[in-house]
DORODO-70456 format. One record per residue (C-alpha): residue number from 1; residue in one letter; chain; x, y negated, z negated. Coordinates in steps of 0.05 Angstrom, whole numbers. Layout:
DORODO-70456
ATOM:NUM:A:A:X:Y:Z
...
This chain:
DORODO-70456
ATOM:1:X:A:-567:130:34
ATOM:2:X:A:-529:103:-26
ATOM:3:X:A:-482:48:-29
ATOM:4:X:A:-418:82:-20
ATOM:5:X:A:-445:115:36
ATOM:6:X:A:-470:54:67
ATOM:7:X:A:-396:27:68
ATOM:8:X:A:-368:89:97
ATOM:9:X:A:-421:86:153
ATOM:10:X:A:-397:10:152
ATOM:11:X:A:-328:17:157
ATOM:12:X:A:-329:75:213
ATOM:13:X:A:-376:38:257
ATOM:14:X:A:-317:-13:268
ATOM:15:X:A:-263:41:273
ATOM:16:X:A:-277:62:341
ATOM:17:X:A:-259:141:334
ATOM:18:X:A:-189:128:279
ATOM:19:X:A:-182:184:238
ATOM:20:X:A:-130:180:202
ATOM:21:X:A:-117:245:143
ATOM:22:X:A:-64:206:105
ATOM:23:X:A:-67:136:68
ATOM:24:X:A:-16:107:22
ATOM:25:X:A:-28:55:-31
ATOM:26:X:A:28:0:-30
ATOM:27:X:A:39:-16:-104
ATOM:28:X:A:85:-91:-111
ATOM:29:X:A:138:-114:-74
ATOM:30:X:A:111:-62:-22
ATOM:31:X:A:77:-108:23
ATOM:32:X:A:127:-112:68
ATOM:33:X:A:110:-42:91
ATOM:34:X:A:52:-62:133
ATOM:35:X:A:104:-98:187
ATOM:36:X:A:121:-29:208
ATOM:37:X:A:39:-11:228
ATOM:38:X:A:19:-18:294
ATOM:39:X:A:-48:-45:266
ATOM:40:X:A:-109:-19:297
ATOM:41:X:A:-158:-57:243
ATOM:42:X:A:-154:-90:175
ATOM:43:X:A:-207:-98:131
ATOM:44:X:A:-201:-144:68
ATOM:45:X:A:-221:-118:0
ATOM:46:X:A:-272:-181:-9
ATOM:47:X:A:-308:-163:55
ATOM:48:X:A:-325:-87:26
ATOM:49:X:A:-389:-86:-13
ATOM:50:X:A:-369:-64:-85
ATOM:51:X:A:-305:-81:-89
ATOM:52:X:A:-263:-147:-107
ATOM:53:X:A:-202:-188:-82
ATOM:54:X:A:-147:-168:-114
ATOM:55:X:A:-119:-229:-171
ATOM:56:X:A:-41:-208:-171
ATOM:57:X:A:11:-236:-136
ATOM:58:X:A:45:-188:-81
ATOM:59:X:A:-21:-146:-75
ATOM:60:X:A:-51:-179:-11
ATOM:61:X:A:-122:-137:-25
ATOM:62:X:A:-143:-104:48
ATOM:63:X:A:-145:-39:89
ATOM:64:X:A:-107:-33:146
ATOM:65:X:A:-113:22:192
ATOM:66:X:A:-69:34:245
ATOM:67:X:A:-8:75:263
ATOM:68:X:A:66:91:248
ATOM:69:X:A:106:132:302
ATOM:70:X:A:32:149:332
ATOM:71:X:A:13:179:258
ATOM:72:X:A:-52:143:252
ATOM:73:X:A:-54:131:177
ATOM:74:X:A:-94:81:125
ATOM:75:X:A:-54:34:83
ATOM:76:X:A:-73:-1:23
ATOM:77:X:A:-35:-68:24
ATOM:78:X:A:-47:-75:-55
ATOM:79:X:A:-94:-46:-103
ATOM:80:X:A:-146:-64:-155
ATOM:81:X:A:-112:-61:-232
ATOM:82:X:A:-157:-41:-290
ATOM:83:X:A:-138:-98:-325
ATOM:84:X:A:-155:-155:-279
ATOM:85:X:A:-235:-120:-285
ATOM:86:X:A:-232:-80:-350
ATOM:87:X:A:-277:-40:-296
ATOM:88:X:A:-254:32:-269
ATOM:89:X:A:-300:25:-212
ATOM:90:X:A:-265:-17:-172
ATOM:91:X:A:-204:8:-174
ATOM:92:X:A:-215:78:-159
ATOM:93:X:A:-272:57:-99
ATOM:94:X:A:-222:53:-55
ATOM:95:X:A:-203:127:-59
ATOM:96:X:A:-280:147:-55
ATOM:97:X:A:-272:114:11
ATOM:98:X:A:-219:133:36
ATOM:99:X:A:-240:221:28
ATOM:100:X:A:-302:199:58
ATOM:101:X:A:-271:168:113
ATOM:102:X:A:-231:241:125
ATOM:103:X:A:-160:228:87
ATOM:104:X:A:-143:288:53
ATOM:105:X:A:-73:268:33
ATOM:106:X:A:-54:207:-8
ATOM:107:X:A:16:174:-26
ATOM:108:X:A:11:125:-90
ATOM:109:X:A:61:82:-97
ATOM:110:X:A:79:39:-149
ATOM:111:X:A:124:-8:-185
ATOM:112:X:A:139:17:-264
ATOM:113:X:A:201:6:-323
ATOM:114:X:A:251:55:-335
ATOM:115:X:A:241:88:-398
ATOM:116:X:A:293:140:-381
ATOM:117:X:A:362:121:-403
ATOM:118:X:A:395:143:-344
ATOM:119:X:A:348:108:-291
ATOM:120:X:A:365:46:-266
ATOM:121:X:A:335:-14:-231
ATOM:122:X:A:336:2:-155
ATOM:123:X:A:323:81:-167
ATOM:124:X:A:262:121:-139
ATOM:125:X:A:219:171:-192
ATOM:126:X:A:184:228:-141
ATOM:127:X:A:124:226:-201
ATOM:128:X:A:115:302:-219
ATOM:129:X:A:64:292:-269
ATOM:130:X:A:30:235:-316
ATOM:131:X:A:3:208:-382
ATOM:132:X:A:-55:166:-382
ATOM:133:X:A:-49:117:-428
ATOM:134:X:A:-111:64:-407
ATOM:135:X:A:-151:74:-463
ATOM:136:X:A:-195:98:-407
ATOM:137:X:A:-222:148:-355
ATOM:138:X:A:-248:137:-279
ATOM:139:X:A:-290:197:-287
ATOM:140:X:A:-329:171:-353
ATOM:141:X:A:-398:163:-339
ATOM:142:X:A:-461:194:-302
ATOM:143:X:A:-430:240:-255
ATOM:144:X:A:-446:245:-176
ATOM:145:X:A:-438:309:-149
ATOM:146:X:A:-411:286:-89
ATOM:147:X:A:-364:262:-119
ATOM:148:X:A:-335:335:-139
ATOM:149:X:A:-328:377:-194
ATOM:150:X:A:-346:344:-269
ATOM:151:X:A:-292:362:-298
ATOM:152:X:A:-234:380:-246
ATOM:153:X:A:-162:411:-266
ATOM:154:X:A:-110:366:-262
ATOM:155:X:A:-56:419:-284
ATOM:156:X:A:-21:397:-220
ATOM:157:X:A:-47:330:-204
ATOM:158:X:A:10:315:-163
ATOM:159:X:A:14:363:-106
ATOM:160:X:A:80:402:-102
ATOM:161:X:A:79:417:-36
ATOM:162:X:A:88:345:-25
ATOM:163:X:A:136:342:-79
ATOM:164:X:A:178:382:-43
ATOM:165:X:A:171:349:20
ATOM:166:X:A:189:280:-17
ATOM:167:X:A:260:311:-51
ATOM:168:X:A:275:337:22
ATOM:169:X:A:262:270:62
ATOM:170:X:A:300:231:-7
ATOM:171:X:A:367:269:6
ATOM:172:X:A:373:235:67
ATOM:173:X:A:358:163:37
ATOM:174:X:A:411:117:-4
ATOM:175:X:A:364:104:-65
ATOM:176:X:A:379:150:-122
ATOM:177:X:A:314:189:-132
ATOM:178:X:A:288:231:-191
ATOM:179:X:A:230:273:-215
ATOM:180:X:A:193:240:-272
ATOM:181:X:A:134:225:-317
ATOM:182:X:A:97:161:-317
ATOM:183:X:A:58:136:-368
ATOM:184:X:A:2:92:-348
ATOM:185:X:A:-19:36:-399
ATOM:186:X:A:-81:-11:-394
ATOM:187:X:A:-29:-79:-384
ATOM:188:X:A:-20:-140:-373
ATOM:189:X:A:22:-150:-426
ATOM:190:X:A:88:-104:-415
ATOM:191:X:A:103:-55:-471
ATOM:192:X:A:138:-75:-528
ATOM:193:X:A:196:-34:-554
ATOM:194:X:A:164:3:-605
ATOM:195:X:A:111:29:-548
ATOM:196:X:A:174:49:-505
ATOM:197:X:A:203:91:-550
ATOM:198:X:A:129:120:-564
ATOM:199:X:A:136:138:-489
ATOM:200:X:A:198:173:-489
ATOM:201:X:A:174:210:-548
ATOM:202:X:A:118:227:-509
ATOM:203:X:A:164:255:-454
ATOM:204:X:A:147:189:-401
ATOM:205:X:A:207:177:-355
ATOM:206:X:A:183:115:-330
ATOM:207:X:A:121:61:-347
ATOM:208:X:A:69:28:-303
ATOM:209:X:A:4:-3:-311
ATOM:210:X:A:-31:34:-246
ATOM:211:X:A:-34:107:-202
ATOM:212:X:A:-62:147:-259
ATOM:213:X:A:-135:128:-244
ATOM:214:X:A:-126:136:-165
ATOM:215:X:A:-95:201:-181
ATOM:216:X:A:-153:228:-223
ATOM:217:X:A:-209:207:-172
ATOM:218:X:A:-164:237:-105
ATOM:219:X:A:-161:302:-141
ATOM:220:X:A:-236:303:-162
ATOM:221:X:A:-243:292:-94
ATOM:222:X:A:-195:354:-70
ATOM:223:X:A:-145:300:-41
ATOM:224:X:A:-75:324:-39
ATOM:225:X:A:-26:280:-85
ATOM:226:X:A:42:248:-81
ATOM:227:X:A:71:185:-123
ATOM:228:X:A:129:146:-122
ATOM:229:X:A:155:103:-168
ATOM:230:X:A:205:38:-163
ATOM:231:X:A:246:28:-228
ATOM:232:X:A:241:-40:-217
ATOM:233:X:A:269:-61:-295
ATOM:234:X:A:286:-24:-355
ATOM:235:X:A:232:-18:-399
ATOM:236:X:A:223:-64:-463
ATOM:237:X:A:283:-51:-510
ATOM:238:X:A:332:-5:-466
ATOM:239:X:A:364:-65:-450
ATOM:240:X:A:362:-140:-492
ATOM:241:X:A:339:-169:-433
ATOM:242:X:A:272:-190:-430
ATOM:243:X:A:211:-169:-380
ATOM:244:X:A:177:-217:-316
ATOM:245:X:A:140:-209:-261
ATOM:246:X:A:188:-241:-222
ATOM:247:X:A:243:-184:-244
ATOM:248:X:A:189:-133:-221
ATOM:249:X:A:185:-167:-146
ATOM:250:X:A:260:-185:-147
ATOM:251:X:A:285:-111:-151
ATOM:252:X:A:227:-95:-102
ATOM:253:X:A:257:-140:-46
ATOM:254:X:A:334:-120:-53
ATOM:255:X:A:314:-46:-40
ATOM:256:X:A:247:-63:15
ATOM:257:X:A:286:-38:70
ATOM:258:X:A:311:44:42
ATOM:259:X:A:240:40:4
ATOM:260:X:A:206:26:62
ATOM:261:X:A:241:80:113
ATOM:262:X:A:232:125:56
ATOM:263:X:A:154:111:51
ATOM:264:X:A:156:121:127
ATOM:265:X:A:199:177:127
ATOM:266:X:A:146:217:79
ATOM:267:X:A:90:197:124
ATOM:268:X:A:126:232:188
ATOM:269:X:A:144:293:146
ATOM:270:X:A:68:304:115
């Protein structure tokens, strides 16, 4: 039995029967999310052999399992960033996990700087497709089989079915919502100006420093796809104002409450 498999057989021992099919990763100022599960178990990152606490501020760093209007689902309360390990493994674990556990459908979520013009802070991006930008690749390295196929398509990594789903459930919601682009970078440092404009360029509607390499490994693994941004800022150079962490969690909490029926809303509907 190999080590991932020895955490699966882990994890399901103390699940009593849950079988959740859908999980959602809660990027920052997200957290609050995980008031609205009627928690069945929660399992911190640390406690998982392989993987590590998360360092950042707003990502707590556990599992929980559990329901929402009797959907059983799994949510990530925070996630692993390349950056804070320089080490893909980590951060996509969590995903190996989770398909082995029987989730076939996965909602990313994530905070990220509006690139486009015309978004603002407060909007939602439905994230139709992506540029990775890291530098790097989750997939790099001796492959394992079971992990899928060695070099999967990703010509629709984000599924449209769910796409679909997300712009129906959005009309209904008071944030302004868009389809978009992100471009994931390696971080921490935010993007300078020059970089934004690269992105736009590029044809990125909005910029983040996550999702891509969760989004890779779910579809190597024949998950289904969806991803939602928060514009949280403008991105360096759209505005004069400059870039903080604290802008990032700021926007989060003023729009928790729509963000979080929305996130709930898309569970129900998929």
């Amino acid at each position: 039995m190999t080590a991932l498999e020895k955490t699966v057989s882990s994890l399901r021992s103390q699940l009593n029967g849950f079988d959740a099919g859908i999980a959602v990763t809660l990027g920052s100022g997200l957290g609050g999310f995980t008031d609205r599960i009627d928690t069945q178990k929660e399992v911190s990152y640390a406690d998982v052999e392989g993987m590590v606490s998360s360092s950042v501020d707003g990502h707590e760093g556990e599992f929980i399992f559990g329901t929402i209007d009797g959907v059983e689902i799994v949510a990530m309360n925070g996630r692993i960033h390349y950056y804070e390990t320089g080490d893909m493994t980590p951060v996509v674990k969590p995903i190996r996990i989770l398909s082995r556990l029987g989730v076939d459908k996965l909602l990313l979520t994530n905070a990220a700087g509006g690139v486009n013009k015309s978004y603002e802070p407060g909007d939602v991006m439905i994230i139709e497709d992506h540029i990775n930008n890291m530098g790097d690749n989750p997939l790099i390295g001796r492959h394992n089989e079971s992990y899928g196929d060695r070099f999967p398509d990703m010509s629709e990594p984000y599924s449209s079915d769910l796409i679909s789903v997300i712009e129906e459930v959005s009309e209904n919601n008071p944030l302004r919502s868009h389809r978009g682009v992100y471009m994931a970078n390696s971080g921490p440092s935010y993007e300078t100006p020059a970089e934004v404009r690269m992105a736009r360029k590029m044809g990125a509607d909005a910029v983040g420093m996550s999702t891509v390499p969760e989004c890779i490994v779910a579809n190597q693994e024949g998950m289904e796809v969806a991803g939602l941004s928060t514009i949280t800022n403008h991105a360096a150079g759209v505005t004069d104002e400059p870039l903080s962490h604290s802008e990032v969690k700021n926007t989060a909490k003023k729009i928790r409450e729509p963000m979080n029926n929305l996130v709930s809303d898309i569970i129900n509907s998929i």
